[in-house]
C-alpha positions in Angstrom: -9.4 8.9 4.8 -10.5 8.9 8.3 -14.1 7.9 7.1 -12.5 4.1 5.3 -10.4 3.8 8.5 -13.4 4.2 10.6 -15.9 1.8 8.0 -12.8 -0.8 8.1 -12.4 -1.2 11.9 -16.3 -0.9 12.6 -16.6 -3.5 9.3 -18.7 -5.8 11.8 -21.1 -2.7 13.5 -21.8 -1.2 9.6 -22.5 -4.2 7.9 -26.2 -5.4 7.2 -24.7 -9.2 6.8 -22.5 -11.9 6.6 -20.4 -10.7 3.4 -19.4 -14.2 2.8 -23.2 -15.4 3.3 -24.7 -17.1 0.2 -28.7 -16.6 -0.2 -29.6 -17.0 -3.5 -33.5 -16.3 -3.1 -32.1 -12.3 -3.0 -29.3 -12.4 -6.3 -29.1 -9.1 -8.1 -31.6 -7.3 -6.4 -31.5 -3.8 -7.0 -29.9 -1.2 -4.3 -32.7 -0.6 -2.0 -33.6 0.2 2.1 -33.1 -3.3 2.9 -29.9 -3.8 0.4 -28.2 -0.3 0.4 -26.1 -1.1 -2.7 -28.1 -4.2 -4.3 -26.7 -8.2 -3.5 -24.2 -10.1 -6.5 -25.6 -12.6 -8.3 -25.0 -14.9 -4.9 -27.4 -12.7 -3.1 -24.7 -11.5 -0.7 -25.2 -7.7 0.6 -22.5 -5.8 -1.3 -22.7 -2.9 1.5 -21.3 -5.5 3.8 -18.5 -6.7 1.1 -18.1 -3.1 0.7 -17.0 -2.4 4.4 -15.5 -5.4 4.9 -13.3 -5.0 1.5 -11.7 -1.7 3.2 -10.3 -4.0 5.9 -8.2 -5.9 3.1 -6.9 -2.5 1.4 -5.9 -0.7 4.0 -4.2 -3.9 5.6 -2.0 -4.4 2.7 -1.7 -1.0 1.6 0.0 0.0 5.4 1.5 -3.3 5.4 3.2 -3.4 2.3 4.3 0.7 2.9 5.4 0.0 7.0 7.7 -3.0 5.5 9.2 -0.7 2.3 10.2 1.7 4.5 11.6 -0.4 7.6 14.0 -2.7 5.0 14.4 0.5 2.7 15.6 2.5 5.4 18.5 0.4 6.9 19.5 -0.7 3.3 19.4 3.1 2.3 21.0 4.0 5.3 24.1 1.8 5.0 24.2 1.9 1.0 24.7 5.8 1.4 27.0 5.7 4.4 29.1 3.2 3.6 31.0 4.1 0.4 32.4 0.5 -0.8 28.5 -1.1 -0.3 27.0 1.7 -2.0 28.2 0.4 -5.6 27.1 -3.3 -4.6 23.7 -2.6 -2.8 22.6 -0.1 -5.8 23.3 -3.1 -8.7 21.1 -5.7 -5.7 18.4 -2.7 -5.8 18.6 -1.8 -9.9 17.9 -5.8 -10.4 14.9 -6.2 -7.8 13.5 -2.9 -9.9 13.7 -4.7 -12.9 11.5 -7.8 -11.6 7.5 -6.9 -12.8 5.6 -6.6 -9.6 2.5 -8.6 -11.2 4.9 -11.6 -12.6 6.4 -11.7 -8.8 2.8 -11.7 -7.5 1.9 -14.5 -10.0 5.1 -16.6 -9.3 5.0 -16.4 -5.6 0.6 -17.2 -5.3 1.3 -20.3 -8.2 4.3 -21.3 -4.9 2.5 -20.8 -2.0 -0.9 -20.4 -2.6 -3.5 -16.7 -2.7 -3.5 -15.1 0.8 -3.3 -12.0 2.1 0.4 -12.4 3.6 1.5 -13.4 -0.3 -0.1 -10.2 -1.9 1.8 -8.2 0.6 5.4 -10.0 0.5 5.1 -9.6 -3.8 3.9 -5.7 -3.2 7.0 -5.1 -1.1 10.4 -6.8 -2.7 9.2 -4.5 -5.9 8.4 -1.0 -3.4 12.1 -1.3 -1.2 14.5 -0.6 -4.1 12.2 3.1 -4.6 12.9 3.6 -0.7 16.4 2.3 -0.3 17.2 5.0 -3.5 15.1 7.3 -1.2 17.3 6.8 1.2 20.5 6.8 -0.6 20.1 9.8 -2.0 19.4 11.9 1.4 22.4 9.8 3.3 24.7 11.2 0.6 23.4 15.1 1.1 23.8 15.2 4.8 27.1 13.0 4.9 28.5 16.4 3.6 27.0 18.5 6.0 29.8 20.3 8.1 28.2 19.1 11.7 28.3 15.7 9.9 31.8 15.8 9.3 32.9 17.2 12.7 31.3 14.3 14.6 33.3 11.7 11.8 36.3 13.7 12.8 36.0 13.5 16.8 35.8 9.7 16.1 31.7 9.9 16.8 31.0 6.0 16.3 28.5 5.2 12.9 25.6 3.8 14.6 25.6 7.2 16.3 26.1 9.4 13.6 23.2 7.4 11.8 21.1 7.5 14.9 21.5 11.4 15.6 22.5 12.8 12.6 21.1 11.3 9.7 18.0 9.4 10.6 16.3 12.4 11.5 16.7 13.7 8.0 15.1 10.6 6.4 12.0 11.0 8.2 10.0 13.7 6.2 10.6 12.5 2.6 9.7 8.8 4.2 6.3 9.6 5.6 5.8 11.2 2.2 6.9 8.3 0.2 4.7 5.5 2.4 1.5 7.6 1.5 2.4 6.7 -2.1 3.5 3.1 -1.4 0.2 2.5 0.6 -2.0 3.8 -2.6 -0.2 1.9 -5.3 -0.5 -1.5 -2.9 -4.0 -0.8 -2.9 -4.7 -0.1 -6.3 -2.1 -3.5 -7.1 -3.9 -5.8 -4.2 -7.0 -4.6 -6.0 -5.5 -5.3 -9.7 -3.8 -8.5 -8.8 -7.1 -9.8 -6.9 -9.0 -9.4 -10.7 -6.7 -11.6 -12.2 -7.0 -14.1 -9.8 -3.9 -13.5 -8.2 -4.6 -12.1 -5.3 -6.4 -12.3 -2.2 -8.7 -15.8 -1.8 -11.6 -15.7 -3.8 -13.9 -16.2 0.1 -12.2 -13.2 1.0 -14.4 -10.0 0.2 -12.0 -7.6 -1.3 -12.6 -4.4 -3.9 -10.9 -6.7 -6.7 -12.6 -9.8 -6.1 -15.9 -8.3 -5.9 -15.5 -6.3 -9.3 -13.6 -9.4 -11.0 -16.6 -11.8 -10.2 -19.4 -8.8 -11.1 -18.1 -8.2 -14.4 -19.8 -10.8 -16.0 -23.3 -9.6 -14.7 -22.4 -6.0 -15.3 -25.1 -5.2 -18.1 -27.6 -6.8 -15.5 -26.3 -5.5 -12.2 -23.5 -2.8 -12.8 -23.3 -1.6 -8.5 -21.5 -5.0 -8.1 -18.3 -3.5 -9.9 -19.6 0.2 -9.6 -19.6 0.6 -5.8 -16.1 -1.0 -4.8 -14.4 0.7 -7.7 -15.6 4.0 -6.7 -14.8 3.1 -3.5 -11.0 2.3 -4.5 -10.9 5.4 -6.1 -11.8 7.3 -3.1 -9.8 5.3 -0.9 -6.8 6.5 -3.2 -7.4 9.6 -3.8 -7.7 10.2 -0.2 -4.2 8.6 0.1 -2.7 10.9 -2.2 -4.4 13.8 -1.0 -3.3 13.4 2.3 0.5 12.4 0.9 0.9 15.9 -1.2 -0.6 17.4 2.0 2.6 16.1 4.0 4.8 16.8 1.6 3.8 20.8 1.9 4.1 20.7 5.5 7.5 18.4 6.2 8.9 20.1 3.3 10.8 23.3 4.5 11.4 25.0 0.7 7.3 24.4 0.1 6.3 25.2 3.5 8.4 28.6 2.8 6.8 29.3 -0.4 3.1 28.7 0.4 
């Protein structure tokens, strides 16, 4: 994870070239020392697209997961505490769920257009309802806690009792649960960007680059090969470093390994 972090913010020190360069005199040449993973059939260096690609993952996988769990927390938060919302937040929440995360991502690029700020707003509506029931369901363990109760029942105002009492309970299973949200926006961006729907089709991202190499993959398969392998990696890392927090905020695992 650390080694895509470091490729995506030193995208302009790594790569060979201009990823958005056309130069047809070098289209679908092989990978070589000059072109470390072989040009498209535009000629542009797919080592550079490569790198470059890692910038637009990684910015809509943290966006997408840093604006889940912001707007997942407070309506979590006040969904659990506050017993008459809790019936009318959870319908709001079971009706965003049932909204297909690709159909929203179509609707809102055919509206406003394919950018990076789109991809991210139609990842995220779909991603708060599994964070707000997150949430929920930790608000509704500690409410019952007996330290809980005795600050309800010294007249200890709500924002207070959220603040010191209950926020610091959410914490844990949230770090846990944006490792998960940042992978699946990544593997969506990258999904929604090879139908089209996506990211800009100037804009070098893993989807883009394996949607316009698949026609050319008998002749040149490292255009799609080399950014799907590195999505895969780039997830798997996520995940891998997402089960590793969950063994270590996790008290009952943490015991038992």
């Amino acid at each position: 994870m650390i080694v895509v972090v470091a490729a995506a913010i030193l995208a302009p020190l790594l790569g060979t070239s201009d990823p958005i360069a056309l130069n047809p005199v070098n289209r679908l040449k092989h990978p070589s020392e000059l072109f470390w993973l072989g040009t498209d059939m535009y000629g542009r260096d797919v080592w550079s697209r490569v790198v470059y690609g890692a910038r637009v993952s990684l910015t809509v996988g943290v966006s997408a997961a840093a604006l889940s769990v912001v707007f997942g927390l407070l309506i979590g938060m006040v969904a659990g505490y506050v017993r008459w919302l809790d019936g009318i937040v959870m319908r709001v929440m079971d009706g965003l769920m049932a909204i297909p995360g690709i159909l929203l991502a179509i609707a809102l690029v055919s509206l406003s257009g394919a950018s990076i700020v789109t991809v991210i707003i139609a990842i995220t509506i779909p991603e708060i309802p599994r964070v707000v029931r997150l949430v929920r369901s930790v608000v509704l363990s500690v409410r019952e806690e007996p330290y809980v109760e005795a600050a309800i029942s010294v007249a200890t105002p709500v924002t207070k009792i959220l603040r010191k009492h209950i926020l610091p309970n959410t914490i844990p299973p949230l770090i846990v649960q944006a490792t998960y949200v940042c992978a699946s926006a990544m593997l969506t961006e990258s999904f929604l960007s090879f139908l089209g729907a996506g990211t800009p089709p100037e804009v070098p991202s893993w989807g883009n680059m394996m949607a316009e190499g698949r026609l050319f993959f008998p002749l040149a398969p490292w255009i799609v090969l080399f950014p799907g392998v590195a999505l895969a990696l780039t997830i798997l890392a996520v995940n891998v470093l997402g089960d590793a927090l969950r063994d270590k905020l996790d008290p009952k695992l943490a015991r038992r390994i």
